[in-house]
Each structure stands twice: as C-alpha cells, then as structure tokens.
C-alpha angles and dihedrals in degrees: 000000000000087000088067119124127207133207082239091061094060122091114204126197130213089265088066090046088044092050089036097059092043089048081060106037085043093195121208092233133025116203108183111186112213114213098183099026090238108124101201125194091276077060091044099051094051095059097054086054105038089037104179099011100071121104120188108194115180100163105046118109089260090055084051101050080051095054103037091054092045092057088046086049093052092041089053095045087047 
C-alpha cells in the first residue's frame, strides 16, 4: 500500500505531451525538421511508433531558419 504510485506523482515533461496529442491526432504523415542533425530517443521513439510516417528533414528553408535563429539565440547568450 505505501508502494502505491499515483498519476499525480508523476512529473511529465513536453515530450510526453508532444508524443500524447500525436497518439491522438494519429497524422498520416510526421515531418520532423533537425536543427542540429542529432535524432535523440524522443526521435527515436517516434519512429518505432509512426514506422513509415515518419519524415526527418535537416536541409529545407524551414531547417535553416531554425538553425540560423538558433545560432543568433546561442551568440547572443555567449
């Protein structure tokens, strides 16, 4: 009985609310833009559930904006 865990003791993070609304919205297709070319197990785990949905980009005009902000975000913070 102590042992006992509740939903309220679990912390989730925006990955599992991420990976909870596309288990529900279930898309056809998953395109998932890289900025920094690094598929991490968030990546990876959507890829064992979507299978063949799923799309990584990492050199369209959106991937570059990304990656072109996130460089201006990390000079300024430096």
């Amino acid at each position: 009985m102590f042992d006992a865990k509740y939903l309220s003791d679990i912390s989730f993070s925006s990955n599992d609310y991420c990976l909870n609304t596309l288990l529900n919205l279930l898309p056809s297709k998953l395109h998932i833009h890289l900025v920094d070319n690094f598929e991490d197990e968030f990546i990876t785990t959507l890829k064992l559930i979507f299978e063949n949905r799923v799309y990584i980009c990492n050199d369209c005009d959106i991937c570059r904006v990304y990656r072109l902000t996130n460089n201006v975000i990390r000079n300024r913070n430096l």
